[in-house]
C-alpha positions as a Markdown table, in Angstrom:
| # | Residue | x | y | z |
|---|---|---|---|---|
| 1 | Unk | 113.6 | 122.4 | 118.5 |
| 2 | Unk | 111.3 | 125.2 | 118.5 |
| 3 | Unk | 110.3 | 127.2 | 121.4 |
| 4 | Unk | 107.6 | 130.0 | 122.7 |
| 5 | Unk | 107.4 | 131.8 | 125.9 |
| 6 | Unk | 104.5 | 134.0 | 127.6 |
| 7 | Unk | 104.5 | 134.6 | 131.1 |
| 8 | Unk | 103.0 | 131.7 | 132.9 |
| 9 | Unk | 103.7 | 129.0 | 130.2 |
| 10 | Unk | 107.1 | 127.7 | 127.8 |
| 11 | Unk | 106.5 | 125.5 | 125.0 |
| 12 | Unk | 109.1 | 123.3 | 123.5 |
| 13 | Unk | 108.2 | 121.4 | 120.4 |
| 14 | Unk | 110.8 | 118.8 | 118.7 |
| 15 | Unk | 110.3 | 116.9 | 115.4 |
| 16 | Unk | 112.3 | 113.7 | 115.9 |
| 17 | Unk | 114.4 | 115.0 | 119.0 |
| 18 | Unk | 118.0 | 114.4 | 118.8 |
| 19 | Unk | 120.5 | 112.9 | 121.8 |
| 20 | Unk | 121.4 | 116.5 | 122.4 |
| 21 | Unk | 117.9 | 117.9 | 122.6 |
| 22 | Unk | 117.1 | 114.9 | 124.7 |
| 23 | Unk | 120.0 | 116.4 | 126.9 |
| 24 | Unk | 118.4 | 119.8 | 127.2 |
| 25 | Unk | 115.4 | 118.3 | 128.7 |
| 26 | Unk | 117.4 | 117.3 | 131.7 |
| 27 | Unk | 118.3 | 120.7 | 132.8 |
| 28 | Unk | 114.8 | 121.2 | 133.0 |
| 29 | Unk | 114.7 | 118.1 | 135.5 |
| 30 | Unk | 111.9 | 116.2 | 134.5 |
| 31 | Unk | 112.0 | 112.8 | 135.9 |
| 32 | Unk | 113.9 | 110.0 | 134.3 |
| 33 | Unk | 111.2 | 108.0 | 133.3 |
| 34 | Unk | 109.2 | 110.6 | 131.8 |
| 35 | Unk | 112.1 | 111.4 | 129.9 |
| 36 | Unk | 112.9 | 107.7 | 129.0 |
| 37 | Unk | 109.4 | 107.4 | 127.9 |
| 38 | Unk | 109.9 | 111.0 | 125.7 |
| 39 | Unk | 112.8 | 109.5 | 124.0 |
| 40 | Unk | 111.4 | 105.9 | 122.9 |
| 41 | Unk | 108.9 | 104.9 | 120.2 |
| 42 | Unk | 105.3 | 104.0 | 122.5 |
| 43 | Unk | 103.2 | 101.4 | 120.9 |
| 44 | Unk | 100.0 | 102.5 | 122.3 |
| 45 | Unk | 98.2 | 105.8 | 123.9 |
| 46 | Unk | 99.1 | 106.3 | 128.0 |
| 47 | Unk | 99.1 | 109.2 | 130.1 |
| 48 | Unk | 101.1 | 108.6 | 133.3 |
| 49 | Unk | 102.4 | 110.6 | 136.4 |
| 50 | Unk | 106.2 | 110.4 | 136.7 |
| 51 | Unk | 107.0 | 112.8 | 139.9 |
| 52 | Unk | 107.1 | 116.2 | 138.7 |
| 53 | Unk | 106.0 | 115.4 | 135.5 |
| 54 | Unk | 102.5 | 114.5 | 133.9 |
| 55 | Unk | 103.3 | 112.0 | 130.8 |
| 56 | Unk | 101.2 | 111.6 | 127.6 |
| 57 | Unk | 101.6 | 109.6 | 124.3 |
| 58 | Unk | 99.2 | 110.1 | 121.6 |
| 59 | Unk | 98.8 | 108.7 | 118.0 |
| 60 | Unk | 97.9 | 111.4 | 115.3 |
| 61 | Unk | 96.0 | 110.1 | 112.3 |
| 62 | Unk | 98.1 | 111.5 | 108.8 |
| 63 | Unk | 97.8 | 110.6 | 105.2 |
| 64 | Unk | 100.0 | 109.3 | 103.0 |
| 65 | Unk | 99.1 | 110.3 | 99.6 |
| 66 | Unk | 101.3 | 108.3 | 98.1 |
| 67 | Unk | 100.3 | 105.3 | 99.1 |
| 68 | Unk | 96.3 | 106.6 | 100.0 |
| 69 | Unk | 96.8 | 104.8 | 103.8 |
| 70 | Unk | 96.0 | 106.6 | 106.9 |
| 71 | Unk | 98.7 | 105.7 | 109.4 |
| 72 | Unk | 99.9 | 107.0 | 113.2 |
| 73 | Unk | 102.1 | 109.2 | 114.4 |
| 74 | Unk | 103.2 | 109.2 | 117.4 |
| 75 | Unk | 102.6 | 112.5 | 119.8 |
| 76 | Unk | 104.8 | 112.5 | 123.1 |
| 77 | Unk | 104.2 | 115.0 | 125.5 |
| 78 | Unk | 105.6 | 116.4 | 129.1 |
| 79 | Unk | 103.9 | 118.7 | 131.2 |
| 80 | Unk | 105.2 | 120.9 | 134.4 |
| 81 | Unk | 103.9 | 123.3 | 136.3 |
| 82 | Unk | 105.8 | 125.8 | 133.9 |
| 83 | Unk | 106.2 | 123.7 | 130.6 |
| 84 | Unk | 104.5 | 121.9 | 128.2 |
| 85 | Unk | 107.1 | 119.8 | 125.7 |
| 86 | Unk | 106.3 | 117.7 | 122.5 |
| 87 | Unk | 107.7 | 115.7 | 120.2 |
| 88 | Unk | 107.3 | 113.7 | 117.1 |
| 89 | Unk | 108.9 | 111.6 | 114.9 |
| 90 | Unk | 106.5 | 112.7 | 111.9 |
| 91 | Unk | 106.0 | 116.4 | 110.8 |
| 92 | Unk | 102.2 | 117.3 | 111.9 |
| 93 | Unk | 100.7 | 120.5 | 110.1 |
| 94 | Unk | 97.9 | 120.9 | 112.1 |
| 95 | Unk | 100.9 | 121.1 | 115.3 |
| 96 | Unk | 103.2 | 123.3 | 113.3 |
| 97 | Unk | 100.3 | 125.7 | 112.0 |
| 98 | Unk | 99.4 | 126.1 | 115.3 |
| 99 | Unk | 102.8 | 126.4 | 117.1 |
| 100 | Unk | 103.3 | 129.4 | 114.6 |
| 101 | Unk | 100.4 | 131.2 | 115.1 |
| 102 | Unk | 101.2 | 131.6 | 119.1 |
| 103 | Unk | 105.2 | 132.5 | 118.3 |
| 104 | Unk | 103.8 | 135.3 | 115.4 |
| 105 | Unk | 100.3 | 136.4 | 116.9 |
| 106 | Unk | 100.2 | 138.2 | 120.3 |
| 107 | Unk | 97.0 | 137.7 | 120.8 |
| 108 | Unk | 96.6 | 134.5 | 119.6 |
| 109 | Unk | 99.1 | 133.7 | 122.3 |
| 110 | Unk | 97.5 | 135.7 | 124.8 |
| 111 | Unk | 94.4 | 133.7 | 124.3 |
| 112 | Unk | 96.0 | 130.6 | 124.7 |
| 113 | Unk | 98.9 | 130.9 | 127.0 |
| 114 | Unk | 97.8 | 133.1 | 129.8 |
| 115 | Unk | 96.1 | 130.3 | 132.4 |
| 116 | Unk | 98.6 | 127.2 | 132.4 |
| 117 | Unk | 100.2 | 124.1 | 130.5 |
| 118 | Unk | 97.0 | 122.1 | 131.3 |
| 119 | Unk | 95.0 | 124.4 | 129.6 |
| 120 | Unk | 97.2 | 124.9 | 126.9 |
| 121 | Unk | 97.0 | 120.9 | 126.4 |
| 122 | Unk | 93.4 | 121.0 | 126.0 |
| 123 | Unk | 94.0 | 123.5 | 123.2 |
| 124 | Unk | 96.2 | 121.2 | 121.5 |
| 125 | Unk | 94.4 | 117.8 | 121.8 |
| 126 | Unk | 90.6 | 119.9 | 121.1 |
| 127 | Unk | 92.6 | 121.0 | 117.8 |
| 128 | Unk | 93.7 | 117.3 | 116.9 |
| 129 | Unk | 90.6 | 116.2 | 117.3 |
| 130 | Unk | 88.9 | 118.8 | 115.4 |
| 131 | Unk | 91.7 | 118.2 | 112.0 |
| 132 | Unk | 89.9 | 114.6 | 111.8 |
| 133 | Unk | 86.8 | 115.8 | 110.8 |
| 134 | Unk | 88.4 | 117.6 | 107.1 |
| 135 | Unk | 89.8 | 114.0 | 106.7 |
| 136 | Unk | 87.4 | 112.4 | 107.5 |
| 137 | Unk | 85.4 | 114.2 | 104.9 |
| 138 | Unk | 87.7 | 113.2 | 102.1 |
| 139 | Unk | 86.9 | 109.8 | 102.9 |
| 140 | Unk | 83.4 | 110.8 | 102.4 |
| 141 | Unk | 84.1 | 112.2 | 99.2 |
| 142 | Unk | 85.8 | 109.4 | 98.0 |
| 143 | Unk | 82.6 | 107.6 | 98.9 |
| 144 | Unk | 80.4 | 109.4 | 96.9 |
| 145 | Unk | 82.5 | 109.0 | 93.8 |
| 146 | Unk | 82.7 | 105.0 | 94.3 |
| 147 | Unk | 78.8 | 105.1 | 94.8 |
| 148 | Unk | 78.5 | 106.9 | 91.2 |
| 149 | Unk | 81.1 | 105.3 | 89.3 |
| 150 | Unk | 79.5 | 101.6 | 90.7 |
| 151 | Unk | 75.6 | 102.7 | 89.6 |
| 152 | Unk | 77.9 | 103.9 | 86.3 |
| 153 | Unk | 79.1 | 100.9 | 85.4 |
| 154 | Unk | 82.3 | 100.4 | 86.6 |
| 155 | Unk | 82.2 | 98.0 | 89.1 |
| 156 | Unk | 85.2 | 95.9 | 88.4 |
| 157 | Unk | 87.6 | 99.5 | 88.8 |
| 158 | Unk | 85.8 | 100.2 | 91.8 |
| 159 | Unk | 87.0 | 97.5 | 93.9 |
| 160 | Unk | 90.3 | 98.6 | 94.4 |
| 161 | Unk | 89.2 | 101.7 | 95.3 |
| 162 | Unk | 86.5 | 100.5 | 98.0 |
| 163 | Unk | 89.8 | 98.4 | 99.4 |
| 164 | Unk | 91.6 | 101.7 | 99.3 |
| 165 | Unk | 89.0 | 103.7 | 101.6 |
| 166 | Unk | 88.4 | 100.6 | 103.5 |
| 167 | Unk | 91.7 | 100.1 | 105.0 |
| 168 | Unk | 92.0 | 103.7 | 105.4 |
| 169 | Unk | 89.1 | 103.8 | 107.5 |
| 170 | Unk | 90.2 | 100.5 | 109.2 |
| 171 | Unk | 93.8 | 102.3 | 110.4 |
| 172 | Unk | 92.2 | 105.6 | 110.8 |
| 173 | Unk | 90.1 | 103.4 | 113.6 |
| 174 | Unk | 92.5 | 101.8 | 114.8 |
| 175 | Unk | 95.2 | 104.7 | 115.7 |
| 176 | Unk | 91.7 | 106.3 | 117.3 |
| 177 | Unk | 90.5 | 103.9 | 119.8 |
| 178 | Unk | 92.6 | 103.3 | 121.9 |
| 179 | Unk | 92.7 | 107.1 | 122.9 |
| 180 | Unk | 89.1 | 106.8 | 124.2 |
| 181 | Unk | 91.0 | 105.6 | 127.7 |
| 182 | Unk | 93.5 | 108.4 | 127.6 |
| 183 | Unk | 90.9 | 111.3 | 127.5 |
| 184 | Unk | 88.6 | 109.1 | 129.8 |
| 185 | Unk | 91.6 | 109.1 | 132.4 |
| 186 | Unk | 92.4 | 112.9 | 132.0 |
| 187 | Unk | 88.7 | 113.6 | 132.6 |
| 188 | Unk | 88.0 | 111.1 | 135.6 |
| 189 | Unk | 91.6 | 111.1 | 137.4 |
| 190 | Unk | 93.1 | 113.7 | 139.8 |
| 191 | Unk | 96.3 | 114.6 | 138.4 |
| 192 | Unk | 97.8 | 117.4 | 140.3 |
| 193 | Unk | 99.2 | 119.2 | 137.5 |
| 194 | Unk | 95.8 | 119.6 | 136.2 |
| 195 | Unk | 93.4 | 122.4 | 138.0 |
| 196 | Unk | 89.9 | 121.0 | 139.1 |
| 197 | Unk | 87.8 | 123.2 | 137.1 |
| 198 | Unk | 90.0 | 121.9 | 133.9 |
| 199 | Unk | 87.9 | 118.5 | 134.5 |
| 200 | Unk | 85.2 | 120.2 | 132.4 |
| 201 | Unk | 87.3 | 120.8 | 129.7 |
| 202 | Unk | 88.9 | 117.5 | 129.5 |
| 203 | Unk | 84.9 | 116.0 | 129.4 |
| 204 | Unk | 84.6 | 118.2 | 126.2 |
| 205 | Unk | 87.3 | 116.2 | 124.7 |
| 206 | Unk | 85.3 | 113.1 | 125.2 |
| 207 | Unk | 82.5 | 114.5 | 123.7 |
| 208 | Unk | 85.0 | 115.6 | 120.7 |
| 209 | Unk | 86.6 | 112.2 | 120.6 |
| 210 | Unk | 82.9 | 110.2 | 120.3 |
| 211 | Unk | 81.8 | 113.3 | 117.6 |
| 212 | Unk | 84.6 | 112.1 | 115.4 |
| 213 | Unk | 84.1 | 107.9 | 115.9 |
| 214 | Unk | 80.8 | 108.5 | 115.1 |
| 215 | Unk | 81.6 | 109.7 | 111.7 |
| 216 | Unk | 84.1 | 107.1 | 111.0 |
| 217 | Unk | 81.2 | 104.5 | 112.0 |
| 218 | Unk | 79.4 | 106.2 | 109.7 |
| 219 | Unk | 81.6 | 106.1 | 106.4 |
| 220 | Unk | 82.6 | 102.2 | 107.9 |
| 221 | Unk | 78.9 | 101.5 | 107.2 |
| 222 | Unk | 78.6 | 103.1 | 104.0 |
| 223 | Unk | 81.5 | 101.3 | 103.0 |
| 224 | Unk | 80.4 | 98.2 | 103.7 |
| 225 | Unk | 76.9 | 98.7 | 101.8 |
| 226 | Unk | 78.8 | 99.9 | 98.9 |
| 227 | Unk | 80.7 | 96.8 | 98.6 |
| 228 | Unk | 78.1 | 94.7 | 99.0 |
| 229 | Unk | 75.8 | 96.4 | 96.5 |
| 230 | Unk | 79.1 | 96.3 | 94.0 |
| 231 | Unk | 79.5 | 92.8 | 95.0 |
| 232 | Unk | 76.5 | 92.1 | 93.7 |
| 233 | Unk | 76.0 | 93.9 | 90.6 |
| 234 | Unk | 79.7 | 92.3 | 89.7 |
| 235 | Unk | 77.9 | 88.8 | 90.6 |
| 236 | Unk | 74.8 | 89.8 | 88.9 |
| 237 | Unk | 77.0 | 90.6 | 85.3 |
| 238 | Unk | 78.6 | 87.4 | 85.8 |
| 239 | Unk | 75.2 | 85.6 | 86.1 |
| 240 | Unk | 74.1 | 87.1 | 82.8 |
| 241 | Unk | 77.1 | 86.5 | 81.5 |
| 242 | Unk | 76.7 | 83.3 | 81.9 |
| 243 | Unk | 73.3 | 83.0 | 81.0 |
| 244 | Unk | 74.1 | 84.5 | 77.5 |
| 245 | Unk | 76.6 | 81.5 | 77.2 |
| 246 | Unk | 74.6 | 79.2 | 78.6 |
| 247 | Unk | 71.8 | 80.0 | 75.8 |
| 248 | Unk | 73.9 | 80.4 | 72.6 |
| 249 | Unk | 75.4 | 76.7 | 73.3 |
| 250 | Unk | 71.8 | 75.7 | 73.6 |
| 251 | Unk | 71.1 | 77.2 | 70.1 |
| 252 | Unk | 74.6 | 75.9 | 68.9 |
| 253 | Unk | 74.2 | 72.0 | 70.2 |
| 254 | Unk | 71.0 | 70.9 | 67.7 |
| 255 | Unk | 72.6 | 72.6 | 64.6 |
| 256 | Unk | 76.1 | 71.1 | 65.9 |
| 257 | Unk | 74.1 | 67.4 | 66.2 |
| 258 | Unk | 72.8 | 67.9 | 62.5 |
| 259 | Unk | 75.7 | 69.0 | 61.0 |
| 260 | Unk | 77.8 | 66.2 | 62.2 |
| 261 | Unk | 75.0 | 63.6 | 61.5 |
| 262 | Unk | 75.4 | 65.0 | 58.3 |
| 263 | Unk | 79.2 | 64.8 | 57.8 |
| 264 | Unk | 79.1 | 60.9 | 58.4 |
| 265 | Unk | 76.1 | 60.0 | 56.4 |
| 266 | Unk | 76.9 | 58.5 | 52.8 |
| 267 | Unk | 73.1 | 59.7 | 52.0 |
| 268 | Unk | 72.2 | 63.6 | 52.8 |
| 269 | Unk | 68.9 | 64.0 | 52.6 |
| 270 | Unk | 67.7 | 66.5 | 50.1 |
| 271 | Unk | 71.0 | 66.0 | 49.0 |
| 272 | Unk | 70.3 | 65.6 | 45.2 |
| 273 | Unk | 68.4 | 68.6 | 45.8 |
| 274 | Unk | 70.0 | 71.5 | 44.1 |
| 275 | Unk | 68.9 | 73.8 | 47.1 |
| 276 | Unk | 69.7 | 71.0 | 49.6 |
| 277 | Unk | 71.9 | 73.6 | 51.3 |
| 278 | Unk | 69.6 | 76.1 | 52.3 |
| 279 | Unk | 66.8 | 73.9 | 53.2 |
| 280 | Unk | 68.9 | 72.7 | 55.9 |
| 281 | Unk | 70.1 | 76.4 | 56.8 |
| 282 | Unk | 66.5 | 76.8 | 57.4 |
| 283 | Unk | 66.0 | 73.2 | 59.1 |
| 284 | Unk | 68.3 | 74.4 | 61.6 |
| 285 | Unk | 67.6 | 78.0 | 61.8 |
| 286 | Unk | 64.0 | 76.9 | 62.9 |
| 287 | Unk | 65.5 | 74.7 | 65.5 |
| 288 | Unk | 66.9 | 77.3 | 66.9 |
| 289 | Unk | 64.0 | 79.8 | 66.7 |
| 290 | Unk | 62.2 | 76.9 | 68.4 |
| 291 | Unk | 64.7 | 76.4 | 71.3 |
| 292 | Unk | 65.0 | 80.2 | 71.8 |
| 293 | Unk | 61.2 | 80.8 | 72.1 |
| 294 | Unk | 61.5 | 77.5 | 74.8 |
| 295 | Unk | 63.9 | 79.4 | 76.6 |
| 296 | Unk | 61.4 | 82.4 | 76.9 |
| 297 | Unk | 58.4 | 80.5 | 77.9 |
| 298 | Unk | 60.4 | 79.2 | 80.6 |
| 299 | Unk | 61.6 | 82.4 | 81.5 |
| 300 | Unk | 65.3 | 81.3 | 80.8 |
| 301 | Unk | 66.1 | 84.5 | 79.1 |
């Protein structure tokens, strides 16, 4: 538990509150449910008015580098008239850097803590919005290296690594969305514990929120034009891949047709020949000059 005071405003943060902590919490009687809901995993966004208490869950986009997934972590948070209380399951930098800079810096404090809780929860949501944008930008970096390595060559590697950035941008979508409703219902609703003129604010985070699904429909699109162009150059090897087989066992059949004609006739042509040999090396490397230049009239090859 981590705590800082200024005059008007006490925030608690927890990372994975404990029973005991959970305790604490009561002597600053919030009501039950909010404090039900504080203490239990949420499996989507809500904010809700429990008495005294304004109620908020919110999913936090992290990465996990080891396994290159985005994934959600779940934000919890109280408000009162006096507090503002948060917890989470999964350390959250941005959360931390920020709750540090208030408890050491004064002023930062001052700037921040000297209205009321609702104002300092804009703060914090404008500033978990605003994190998703460097994120998001490391997807787009990973985006321009797929689109070099595939005009590179290496198609084949790059599909693991457009599956990669694909579900990353799938999850980082999907922990996203569903907080459009959240900010829309903080923005439209009357909650007492939120001052009139903090409607504006709240508004802003719409605007913030559509700012940063526009760029994820953005890298979604690239994407899925970057695996459909390495889709087809992969199919477009293959064809010529193909082609070159195709061709070589249309060279290989005449010469294979001779040669086993050949092998089962008592009489060989030319055979009492003492260059018999190569005159049918050269029989059968003009058939296959002949079939080749057939294939390019035809534009086969």
């Amino acid at each position: 538990m981590r705590e800082v005071s200024s005059q008007k405003i006490t925030w608690i943060d927890f990372t994975e509150p404990s029973a005991d902590e959970i305790l604490f919490l009561k002597k600053l009687k919030l009501h039950p449910l909010a404090l039900e809901e504080f203490s239990t995993p949420s499996a989507r966004p809500k904010a809700s008015l429990y008495g005294n208490c304004l109620y908020l869950t919110l999913h936090i986009p992290l990465f996990d580098k080891l396994n290159r997934r985005t994934f959600p972590s779940e934000l919890d948070i109280v408000m009162t008239k006096s507090h503002l209380i948060t917890g989470h399951d999964q350390d959250i930098f941005q959360l931390r850097e920020f709750f540090g800079k208030l408890k050491r810096n004064k002023k930062i404090q001052a700037k921040y803590m000297s209205q009321s809780p609702g104002y300092l929860l804009y703060y914090i949501i404008e500033m978990l919005l605003e994190s998703c944008f460097p994120k998001i930008d490391h997807i787009n970096k990973n985006l321009d290296n797929i689109e070099e390595q595939i005009f590179k060559g290496h198609e084949r590697e790059m599909v693991h690594e457009i599956s990669y950035v694909k579900r990353d941008i799938l999850n980082f979508r999907r922990t996203l969305k569903p907080q459009k409703s959240v900010l829309e219902s903080l923005a439209r609703d009357n909650y007492p514990l939120l001052e009139a003129d903090l409607k504006t604010y709240y508004q802003d985070l719409i605007g913030t929120n559509i700012r940063v699904w526009s760029a994820l429909e953005n890298a979604k699109e690239v994407v899925e034009s970057l695996e459909e162009t390495n889709d087809a150059l992969l199919s477009n090897k293959l064809n010529t891949t193909m082609k070159v087989l195709t061709v070589f066992s249309g060279v290989m059949l005449p010469m294979m047709v001779i040669s086993n004609t050949l092998a089962m006739s008592a009489n060989i042509p030319f055979g009492h020949n003492p260059h018999a040999y190569w005159i049918w090396m050269g029989i059968m490397a003009i058939i296959s000059l002949v079939t080749v230049g057939i294939f390019k009239w035809k534009n086969w090859i």
